[in-house]
N, C-alpha and C positions, 0 to 999 in steps of 0.2 A: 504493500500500500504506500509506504515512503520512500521517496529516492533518497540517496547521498546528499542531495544540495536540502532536502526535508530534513535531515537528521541530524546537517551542521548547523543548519537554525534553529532545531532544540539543544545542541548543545549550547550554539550562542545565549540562546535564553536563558540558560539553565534548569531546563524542561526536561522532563528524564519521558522513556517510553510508558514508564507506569500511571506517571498523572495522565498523559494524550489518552492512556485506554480506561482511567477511568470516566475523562470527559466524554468522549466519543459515546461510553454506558448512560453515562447522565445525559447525553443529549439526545439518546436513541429511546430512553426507557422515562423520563423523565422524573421528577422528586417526588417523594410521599409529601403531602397534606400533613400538617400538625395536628394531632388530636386535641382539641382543644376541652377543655374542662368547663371552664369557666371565663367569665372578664374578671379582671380583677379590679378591686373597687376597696373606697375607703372602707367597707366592713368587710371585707376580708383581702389583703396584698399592699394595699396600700396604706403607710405610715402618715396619719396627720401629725403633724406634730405641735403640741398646745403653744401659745403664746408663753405661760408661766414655763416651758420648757426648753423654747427656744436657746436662752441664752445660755443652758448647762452644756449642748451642743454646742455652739458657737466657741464658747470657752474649750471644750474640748480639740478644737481645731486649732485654734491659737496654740494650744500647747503644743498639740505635735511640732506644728511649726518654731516655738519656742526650742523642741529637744532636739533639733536639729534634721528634722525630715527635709528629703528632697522633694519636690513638686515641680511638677511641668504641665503648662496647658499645652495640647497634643490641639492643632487645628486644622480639621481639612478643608484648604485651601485651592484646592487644583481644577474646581469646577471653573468650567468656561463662563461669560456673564449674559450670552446670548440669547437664551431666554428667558432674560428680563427686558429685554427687547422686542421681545417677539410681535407686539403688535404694531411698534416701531417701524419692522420691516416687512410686515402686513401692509402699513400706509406706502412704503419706497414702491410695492408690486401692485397695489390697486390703481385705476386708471385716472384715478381722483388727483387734481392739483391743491386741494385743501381736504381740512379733515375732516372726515363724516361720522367717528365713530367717536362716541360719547369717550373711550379711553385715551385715543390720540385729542381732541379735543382740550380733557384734562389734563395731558402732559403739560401741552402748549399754554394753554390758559393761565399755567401756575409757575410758568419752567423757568422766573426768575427767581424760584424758593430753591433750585436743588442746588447742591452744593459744588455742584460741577458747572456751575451758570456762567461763571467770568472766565474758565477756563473757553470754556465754549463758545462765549462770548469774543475773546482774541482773536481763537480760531476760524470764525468766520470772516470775523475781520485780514485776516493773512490770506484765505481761500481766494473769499469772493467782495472783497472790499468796503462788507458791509457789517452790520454788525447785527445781531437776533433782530432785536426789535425792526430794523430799518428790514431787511427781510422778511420778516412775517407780514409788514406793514405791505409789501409789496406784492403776497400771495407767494412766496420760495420759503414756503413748509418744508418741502422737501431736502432743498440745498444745506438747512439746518440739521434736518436728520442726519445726511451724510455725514457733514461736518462734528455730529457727534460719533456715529457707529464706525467709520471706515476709516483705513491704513491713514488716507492722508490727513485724516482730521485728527481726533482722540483716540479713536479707534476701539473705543468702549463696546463694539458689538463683537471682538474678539478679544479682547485681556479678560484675565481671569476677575470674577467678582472683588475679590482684595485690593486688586491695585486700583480702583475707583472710589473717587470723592463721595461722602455719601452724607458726612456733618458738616456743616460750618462754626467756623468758628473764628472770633475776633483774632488771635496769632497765627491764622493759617487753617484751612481745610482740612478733612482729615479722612484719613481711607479705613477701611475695615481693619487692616493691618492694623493701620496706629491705632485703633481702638481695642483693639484685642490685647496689645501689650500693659496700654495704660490701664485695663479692668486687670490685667491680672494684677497689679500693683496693689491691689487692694484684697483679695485674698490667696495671693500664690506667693507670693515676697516671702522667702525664709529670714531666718534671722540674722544673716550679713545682708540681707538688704538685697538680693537675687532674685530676679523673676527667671526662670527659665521658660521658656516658648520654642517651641516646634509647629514649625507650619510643613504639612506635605502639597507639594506645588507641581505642576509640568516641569517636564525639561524644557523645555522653549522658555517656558516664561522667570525661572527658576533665577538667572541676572538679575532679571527686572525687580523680584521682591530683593534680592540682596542689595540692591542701588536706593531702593527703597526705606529697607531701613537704617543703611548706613547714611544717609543724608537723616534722616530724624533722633537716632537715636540720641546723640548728645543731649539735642532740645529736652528730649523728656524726661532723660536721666537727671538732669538738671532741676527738669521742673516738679519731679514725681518723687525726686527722693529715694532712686534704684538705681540697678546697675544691671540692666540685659544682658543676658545669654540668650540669644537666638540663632536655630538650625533648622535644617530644611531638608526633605525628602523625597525622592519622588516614589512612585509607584515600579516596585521591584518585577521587570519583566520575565519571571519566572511564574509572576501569577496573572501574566496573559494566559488568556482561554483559549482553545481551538475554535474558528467556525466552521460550520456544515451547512451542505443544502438541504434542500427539503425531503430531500431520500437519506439525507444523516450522512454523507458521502463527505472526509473537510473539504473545506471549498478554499478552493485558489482562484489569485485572481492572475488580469490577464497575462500579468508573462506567467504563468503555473506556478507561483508561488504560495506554499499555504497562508493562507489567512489566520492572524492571531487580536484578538481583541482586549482591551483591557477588561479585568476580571472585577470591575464596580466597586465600591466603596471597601466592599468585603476582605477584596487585596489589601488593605491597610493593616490589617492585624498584624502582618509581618512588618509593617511600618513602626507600630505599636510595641511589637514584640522589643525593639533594638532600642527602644527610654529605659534610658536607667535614671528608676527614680523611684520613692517607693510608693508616690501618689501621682495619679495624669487625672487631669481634666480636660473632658473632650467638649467641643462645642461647636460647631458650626462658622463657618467665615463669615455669612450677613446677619448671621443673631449677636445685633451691637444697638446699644444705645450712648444718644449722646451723654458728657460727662453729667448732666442734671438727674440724669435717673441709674448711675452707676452704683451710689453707694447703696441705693436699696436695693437694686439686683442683687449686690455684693453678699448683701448679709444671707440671701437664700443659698449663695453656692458655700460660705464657711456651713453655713444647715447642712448642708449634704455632706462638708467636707465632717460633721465632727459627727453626724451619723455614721460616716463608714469609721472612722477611729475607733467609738466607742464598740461597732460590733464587730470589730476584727479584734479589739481587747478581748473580748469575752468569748472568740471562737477559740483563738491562740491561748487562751487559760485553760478553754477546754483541750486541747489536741496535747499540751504540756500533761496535762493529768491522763489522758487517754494513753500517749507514748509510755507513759512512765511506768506500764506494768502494775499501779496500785489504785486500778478503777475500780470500785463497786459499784452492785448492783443497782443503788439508788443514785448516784451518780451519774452511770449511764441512762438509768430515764431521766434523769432532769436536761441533759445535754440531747437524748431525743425530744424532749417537746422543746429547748432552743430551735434546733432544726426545725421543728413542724413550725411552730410557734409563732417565732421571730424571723425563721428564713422561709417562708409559706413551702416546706419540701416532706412533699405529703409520702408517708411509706405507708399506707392503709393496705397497699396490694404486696406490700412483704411480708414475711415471716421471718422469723431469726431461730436458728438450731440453739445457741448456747449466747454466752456472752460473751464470747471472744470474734463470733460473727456479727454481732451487733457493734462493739470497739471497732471492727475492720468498716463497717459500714458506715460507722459515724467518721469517721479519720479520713475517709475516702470523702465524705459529702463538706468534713469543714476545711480541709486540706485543698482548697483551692481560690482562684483567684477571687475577690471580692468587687463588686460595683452597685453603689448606691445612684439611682437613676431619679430624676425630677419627673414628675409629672403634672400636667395643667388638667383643667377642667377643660373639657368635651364641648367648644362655640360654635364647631364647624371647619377648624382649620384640618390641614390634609395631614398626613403623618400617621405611623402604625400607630398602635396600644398596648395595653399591657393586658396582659391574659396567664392564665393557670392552664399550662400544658404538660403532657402526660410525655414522659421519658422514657428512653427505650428499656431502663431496665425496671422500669414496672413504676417509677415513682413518678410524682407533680413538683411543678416547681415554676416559677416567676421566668416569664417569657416576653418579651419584646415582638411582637409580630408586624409585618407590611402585609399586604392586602392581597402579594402573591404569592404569600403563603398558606391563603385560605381556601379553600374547596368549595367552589363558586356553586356546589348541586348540596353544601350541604347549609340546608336553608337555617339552620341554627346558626350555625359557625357564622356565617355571613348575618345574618342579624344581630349578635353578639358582637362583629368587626364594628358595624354601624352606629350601633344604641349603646355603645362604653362609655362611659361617667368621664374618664380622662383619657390624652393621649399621648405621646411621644414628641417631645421638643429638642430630642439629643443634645441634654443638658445632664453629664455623665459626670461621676467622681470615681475610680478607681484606683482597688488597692491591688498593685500587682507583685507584692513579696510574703514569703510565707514564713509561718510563725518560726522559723530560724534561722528570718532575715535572709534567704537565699530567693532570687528572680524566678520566677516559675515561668517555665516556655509556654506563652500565650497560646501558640500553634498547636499547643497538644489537647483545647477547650474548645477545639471547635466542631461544629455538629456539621461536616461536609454532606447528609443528607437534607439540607437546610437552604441549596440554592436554588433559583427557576432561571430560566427559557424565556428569551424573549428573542422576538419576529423584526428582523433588520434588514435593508438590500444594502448592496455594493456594485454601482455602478447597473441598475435597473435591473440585476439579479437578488431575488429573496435570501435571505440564509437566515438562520437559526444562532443565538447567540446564549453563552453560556454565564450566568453572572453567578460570583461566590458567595458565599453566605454574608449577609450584610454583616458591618462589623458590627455592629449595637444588635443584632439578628443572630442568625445561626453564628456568627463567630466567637459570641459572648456566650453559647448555650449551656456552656457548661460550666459558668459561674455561679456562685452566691451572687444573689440579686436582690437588693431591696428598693421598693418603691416609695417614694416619700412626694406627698402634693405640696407642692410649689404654687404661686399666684400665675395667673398668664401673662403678668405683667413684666415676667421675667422671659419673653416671648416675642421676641419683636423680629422675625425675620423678613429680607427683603427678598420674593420673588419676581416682582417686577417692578420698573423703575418708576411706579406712580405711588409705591408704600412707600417711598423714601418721602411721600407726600402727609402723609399721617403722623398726627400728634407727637408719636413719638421719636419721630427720627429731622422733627424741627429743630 
């Protein structure tokens, strides 16, 4: 099935023959459906956590950070920004010289509020010798647009969402980038005064953020009262995917080359895997607000951060007494109902022979990675949920789902995706070291039945596309998970460039 010239490009990848035959399986036979249990919901998965309780967390976080924890916010940054444009360039291809659709309308109408406005402003002026206004005034709608999306202008309809203006502000504009560093200053700053920050970015575009923030860093260093450490990653082409046609055949293109795709967000774990650190905080590149609503964001992510401390303390007190050879009996149930209790990880469908299988079972489920996950109330916005899914060796346990993981014939499951109290804002804290301080290999937690199949062409041929278990999805499946509600006000992402119009990203 493979030539010589097929098999030097898996070696160049770093693609062994065993992963290509198990894609080629997953693409031919597709994924199992989760069994879903349950949504999970504040009376049962999800942690409110009281007002009068908040700040014994909150303290708990400070301390770690006080005993000298490492922390990294882990950002993925490598999305393209092009559809946040999309209706943008709906208007460049309609036949229309002005705008007819209530969303182009509203760009225009308000496009002296975005933050990119003077930028855009020059650039017109350098084009076409006019400047916004004097062009709109004139009906060259269009000539604006370009002047914002394409190579010769800003070129905003291909740089990645990061490197775009998105706040203003009196000392200068500011991109996603710099607003990601200046919030971690507020709860990622260890005790010499270090933020550490990892952005994963394209290779293309990968210069451009490091130009990016070597021209700002001083500024904020200065004005924040830190000292940045920032590193960058791309997406390791070992976890490109094959593609196939629609006979599952892989498909080349036209000089007969196999086709290789990037393998989705999922590829990141191995991103993930290479922090050393013994906390990350993951979050999104357009979930920023300006500095006016930072500190109150703030206080929810130290919530999460002293929720996972406290219950990695009391996993790691259990697994020290469990190793030790002098568990009793009453002992090990109180650390099973931890587990049921406090980590929702239901074993109703096990049985245990003695107590030395029950000790292997418990040390097996607390012996691994941890991540405390935020969740919002359920308004309408897109993004998986959380749910009680049933594990392959017979037990439940706190799941993160998207929507193509649900079994569209099973009319529960799919009403249970719809009608869920909260949703997924990928607003994550992870603890990824185990109770004797040694890095646990991420790669070895992930549920590879866990990914789907989507429908893509290549050059007006179809093919079949193989994406990996998302990372907050099947890559985290086989974490301790807890869920804790968060306000939605900790929730501000931009998918198109008319939210940068809303209250809060004024």
């Amino acid at each position: 099935m493979f030539t010589k010239e097929d098999l030097a490009l898996l070696r160049k990848k770093n693609i062994s023959q065993q992963q290509i035959d198990a894609q080629l399986n997953w693409l031919k036979k597709g994924f199992p459906f989760l069994k879903i249990l349950s949504v999970a919901s504040v009376e049962k998965g999800i942690l409110r956590v009281s007002k009068a309780d908040e700040e014994e967390y909150r303290m708990a976080w400070r301390d770690s950070l006080d005993a000298g924890k490492k922390v990294t916010k882990f950002v993925p940054a490598s999305g393209a920004a092009s559809r946040m444009f999309k209706d943008l360039f709906t208007f460049l291809d309609d036949g229309n010289d002005v705008p007819e659709t209530a969303f182009v309308k509203t760009f225009f109408n308000n496009i002296g509020k975005f933050a990119f406005y003077d930028a855009l402003n020059e650039t017109c002026r350098n084009n076409f010798g006019k400047t916004v206004p004097e062009l709109i005034d004139s009906g060259k709608y269009k000539q604006v647009v370009r002047a914002l999306l394409f190579p010769d202008g800003l070129n905003y309809g291909n740089l990645p969402k990061g490197l775009l203006l998105f706040h203003s502000y009196e000392e200068g504009n500011r991109t996603p980038v710099g607003e990601q560093m200046t919030e971690g200053t507020l709860y990622a700053k260890d005790k010499n005064g270090v933020v550490n920050i990892h952005f994963t970015v394209s290779e293309e575009h990968k210069e451009l953020f490091e130009l990016l923030v070597a021209a700002r860093r001083l500024g904020y260093e200065l004005k924040l009262g830190a000292k940045f450490r920032v590193s960058y990653s791309v997406q390791k082409p070992s976890t490109d995917t094959l593609a196939v046609d629609m006979e599952n055949n892989p498909f080349r293109d036209e000089g007969g080359s196999l086709l290789f795709r990037p393998g989705g967000h999922g590829a990141l774990i191995e991103n993930l895997n290479d922090i050393d650190s013994d906390f990350i905080f993951i979050k999104n590149i357009d979930n920023v607000v300006p500095d006016r609503l930072k500190e109150s964001e703030a206080l929810y992510k130290q919530l999460l951060g002293g929720v996972l401390v406290k219950m990695q303390q009391r996993a790691f007190g259990y697994l020290g007494e469990l190793t030790s050879g002098k568990c009793s009996n009453g002992k090990l149930q109180e650390i099973l109902k931890f587990t049921e209790n406090e980590l929702c990880i239901a074993s109703s469908n096990k049985s245990f022979a003695d107590e030395e299988e029950l000790r292997d079972y418990l040390i097996a489920k607390l012996d691994r990675p941890f991540r405390v996950c935020g969740m919002v109330k359920n308004e309408g916005e897109p993004g998986g949920g959380p749910f009680i899914v049933e594990n392959p060796d017979g037990t439940a346990s706190l799941q993160i789902l998207e929507s193509s993981q649900i079994d569209i014939n099973d009319a529960r499951a799919v009403d249970a995706f719809k009608h869920g109290s909260h949703f997924n804002p990928v607003d994550l804290v992870c603890g990824v070291k185990c109770y004797k301080n040694n890095k646990f290999d991420l790669t070895q937690f992930v549920d590879k039945n866990t990914g789907f199949i989507s429908q893509k062409s290549k050059n007006g041929k179809e093919l079949k596309a193989l994406e990996l278990p998302g990372l907050w999805n099947g890559a985290m499946s086989d974490w301790n998970t807890i869920f804790v509600e968060v306000p939605v006000s900790t929730f501000n992402p931009v998918k198109t460039v008319n939210d940068l119009l809303r209250r809060e990203h004024q």
